[in-house]
Legacy VTK file of the C-alpha trace (Angstrom):
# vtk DataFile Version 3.0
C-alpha trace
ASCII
DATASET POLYDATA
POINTS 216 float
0.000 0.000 0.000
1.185 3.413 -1.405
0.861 6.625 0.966
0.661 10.413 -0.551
0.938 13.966 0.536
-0.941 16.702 -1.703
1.685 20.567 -1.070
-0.130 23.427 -1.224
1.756 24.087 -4.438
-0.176 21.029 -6.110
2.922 18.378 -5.928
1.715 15.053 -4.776
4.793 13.033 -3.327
4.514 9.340 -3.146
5.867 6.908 -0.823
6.017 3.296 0.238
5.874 3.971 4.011
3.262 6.137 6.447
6.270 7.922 7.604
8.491 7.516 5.032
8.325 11.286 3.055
10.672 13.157 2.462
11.056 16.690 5.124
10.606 19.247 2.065
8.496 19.581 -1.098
10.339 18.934 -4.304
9.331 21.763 -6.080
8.574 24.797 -3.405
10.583 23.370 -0.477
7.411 23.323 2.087
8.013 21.212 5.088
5.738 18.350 4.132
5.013 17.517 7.955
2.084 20.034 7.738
0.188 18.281 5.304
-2.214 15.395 5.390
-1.115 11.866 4.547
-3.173 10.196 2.471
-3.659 6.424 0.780
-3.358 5.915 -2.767
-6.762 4.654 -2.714
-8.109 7.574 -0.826
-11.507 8.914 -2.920
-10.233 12.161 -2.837
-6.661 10.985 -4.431
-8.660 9.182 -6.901
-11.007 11.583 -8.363
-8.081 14.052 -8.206
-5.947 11.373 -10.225
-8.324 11.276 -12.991
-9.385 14.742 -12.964
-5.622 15.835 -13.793
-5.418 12.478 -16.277
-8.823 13.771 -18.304
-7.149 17.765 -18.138
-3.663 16.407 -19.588
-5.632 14.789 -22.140
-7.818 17.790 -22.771
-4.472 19.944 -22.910
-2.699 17.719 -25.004
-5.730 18.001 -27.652
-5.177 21.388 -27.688
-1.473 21.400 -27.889
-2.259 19.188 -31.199
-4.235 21.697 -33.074
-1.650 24.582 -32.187
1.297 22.764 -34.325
-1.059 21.586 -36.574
-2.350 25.133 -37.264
0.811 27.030 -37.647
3.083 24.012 -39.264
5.407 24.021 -36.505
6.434 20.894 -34.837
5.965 21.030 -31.003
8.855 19.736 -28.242
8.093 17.355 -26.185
9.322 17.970 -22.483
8.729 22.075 -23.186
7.360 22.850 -19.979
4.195 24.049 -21.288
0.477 23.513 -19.780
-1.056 20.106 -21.624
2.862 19.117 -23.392
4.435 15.756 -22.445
7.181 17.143 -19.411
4.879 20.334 -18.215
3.565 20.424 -14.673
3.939 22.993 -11.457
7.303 23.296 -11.538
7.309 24.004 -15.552
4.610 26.435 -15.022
6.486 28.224 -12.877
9.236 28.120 -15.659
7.034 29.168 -18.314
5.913 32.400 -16.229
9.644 33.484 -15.310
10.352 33.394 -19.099
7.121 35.426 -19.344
8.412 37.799 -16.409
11.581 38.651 -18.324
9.938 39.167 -22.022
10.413 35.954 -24.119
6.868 34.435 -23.916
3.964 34.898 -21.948
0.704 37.099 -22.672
-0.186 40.469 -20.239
-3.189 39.269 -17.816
-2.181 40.604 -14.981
-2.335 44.476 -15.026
1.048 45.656 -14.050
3.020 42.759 -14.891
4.296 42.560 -18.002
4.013 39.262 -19.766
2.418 37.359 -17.004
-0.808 35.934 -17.721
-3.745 35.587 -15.942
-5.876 32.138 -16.502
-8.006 32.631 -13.337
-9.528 35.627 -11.301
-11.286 36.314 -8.269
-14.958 37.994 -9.314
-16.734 40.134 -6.959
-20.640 40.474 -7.363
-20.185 43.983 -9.119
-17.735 42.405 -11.923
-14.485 43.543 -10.353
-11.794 40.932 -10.581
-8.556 39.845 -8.705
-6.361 38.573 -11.535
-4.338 35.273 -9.858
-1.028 35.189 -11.425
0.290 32.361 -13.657
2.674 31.492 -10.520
-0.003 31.703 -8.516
0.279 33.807 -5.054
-1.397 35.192 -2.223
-4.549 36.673 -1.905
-5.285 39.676 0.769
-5.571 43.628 2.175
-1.578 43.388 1.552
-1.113 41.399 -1.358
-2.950 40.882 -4.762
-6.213 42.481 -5.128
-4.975 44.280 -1.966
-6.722 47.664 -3.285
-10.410 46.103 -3.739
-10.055 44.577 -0.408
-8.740 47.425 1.444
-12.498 47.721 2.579
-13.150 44.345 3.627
-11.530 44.306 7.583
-12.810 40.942 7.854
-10.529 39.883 5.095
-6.739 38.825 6.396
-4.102 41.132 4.938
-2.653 37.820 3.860
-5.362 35.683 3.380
-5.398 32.408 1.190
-2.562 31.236 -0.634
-3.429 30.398 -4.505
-1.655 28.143 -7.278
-3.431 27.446 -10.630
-3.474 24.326 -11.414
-3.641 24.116 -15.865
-7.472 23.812 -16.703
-8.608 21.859 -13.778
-8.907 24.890 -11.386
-7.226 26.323 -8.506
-5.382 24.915 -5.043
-6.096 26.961 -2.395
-4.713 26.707 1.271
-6.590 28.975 3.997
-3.934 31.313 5.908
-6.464 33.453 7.174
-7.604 34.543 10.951
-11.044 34.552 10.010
-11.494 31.512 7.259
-12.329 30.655 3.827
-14.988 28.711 2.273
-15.263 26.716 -0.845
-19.037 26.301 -1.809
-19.896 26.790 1.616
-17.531 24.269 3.240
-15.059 25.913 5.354
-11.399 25.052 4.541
-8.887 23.309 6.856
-5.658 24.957 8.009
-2.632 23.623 5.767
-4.855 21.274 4.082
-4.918 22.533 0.331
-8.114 22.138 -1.761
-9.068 22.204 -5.418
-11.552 24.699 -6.476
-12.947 24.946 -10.097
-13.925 27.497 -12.321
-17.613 28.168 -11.485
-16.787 28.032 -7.729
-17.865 30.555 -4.840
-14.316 31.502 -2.457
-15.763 33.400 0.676
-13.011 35.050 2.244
-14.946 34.969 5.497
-17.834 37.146 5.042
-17.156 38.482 1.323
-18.108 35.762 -1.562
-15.947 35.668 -4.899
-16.627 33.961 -8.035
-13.550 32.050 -9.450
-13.388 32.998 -13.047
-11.849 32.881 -16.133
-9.346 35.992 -15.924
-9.765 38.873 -18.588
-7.491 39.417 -21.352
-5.361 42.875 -21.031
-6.868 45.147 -23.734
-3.844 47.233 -23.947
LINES 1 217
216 0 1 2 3 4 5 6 7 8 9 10 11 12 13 14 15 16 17 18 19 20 21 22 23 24 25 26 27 28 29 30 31 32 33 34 35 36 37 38 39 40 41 42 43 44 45 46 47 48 49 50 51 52 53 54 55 56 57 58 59 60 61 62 63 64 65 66 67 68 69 70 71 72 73 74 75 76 77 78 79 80 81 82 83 84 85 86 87 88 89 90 91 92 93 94 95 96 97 98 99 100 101 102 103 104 105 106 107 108 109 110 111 112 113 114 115 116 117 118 119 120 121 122 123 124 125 126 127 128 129 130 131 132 133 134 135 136 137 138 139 140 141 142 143 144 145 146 147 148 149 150 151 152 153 154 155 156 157 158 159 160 161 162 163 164 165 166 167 168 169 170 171 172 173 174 175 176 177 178 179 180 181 182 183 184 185 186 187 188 189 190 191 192 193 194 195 196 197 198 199 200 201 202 203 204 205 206 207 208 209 210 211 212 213 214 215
């Protein structure tokens, strides 16, 4: 019998033995003690399983028609969302190339090539662009100047990491809490959230969205 950890960055590190993980994260170096050991056959690691499976397929599709439409051979190992080698880690290499000019689309107002798949909606139609890289999400931090008004919202308040087409991981880090659809999140125990989904950031509800281009 397998045993698994899920980091709040979206890594899921196997192992043979209960207590046999590793102290750190591969990718962002969190101490793994903090997280939630799971089985293999755990519902929750199963349904997660095949919801990445079906959005590497989905992505792969897509990949496809993009060489197919400009003539250009793709690379297999490239790092990019729904190509053979991408992941976390090669997401966060795709938006550091972004960050310093040679790829990358503007999304996210006032950073240059770094594109926005998902935002944070409020019920007037004002979003919270989540970068590429993901980040975190309060009074101090992104979409700190349309929360400035919200006291109930942490200054740092939940922690965010896009996860390709499937969604969002989100990990509470708040005083007050954070709901997904109602169900109130557990500290250092990171959860998937998909487009469609309500985020309360304790009292104030956000849509998560797909992010709007940059018009300029």
């Amino acid at each position: 019998m397998a045993f698994c950890k899920i980091c709040a960055c979206g890594e899921k590190i196997v192992f043979e033995r209960r207590m046999g993980f590793p102290d750190n994260c591969p990718s962002c170096g969190r101490n793994l003690m903090e997280f939630r050991t799971y089985r293999e056959d755990d519902p929750y690691i199963v349904q997660r399983t095949a919801d990445e499976a079906g959005a590497d397929r989905a992505g792969n599709g897509e990949a496809g028609a993009d060489r197919a439409s400009d003539g250009r051979p793709g690379q297999e190992g490239a790092g990019e969302p729904g190509i053979p080698g991408g992941g976390w880690l090669a997401g966060r290499q795709m938006a550091g190339r972004a960050s310093d000019g040679r790829s990358g689309q503007a999304g996210n107002p006032g950073v240059p090539g770094s594109a926005s798949r998902f935002a944070l909606q409020f019920e007037n139609g004002d979003q919270i662009p989540i970068p590429a890289e993901g980040g975190v999400v309060g009074r101090t931090a992104e979409g700190g100047k349309l929360l400035a008004g919200y006291p109930s919202v942490s200054r740092q308040h939940v922690r965010i990491t896009p996860r390709r087409s499937l969604g969002v991981i989100l990990e509470d880090i708040s005083t007050y809490g954070t709901l997904v659809d109602g169900k109130r999140l557990e500290k250092r125990e990171p959860v998937l959230a998909k487009e469609g989904a309500v985020i309360t950031l304790c009292d104030l509800p956000l849509r998560l969205v797909a992010g709007k281009e940059d018009e300029t």
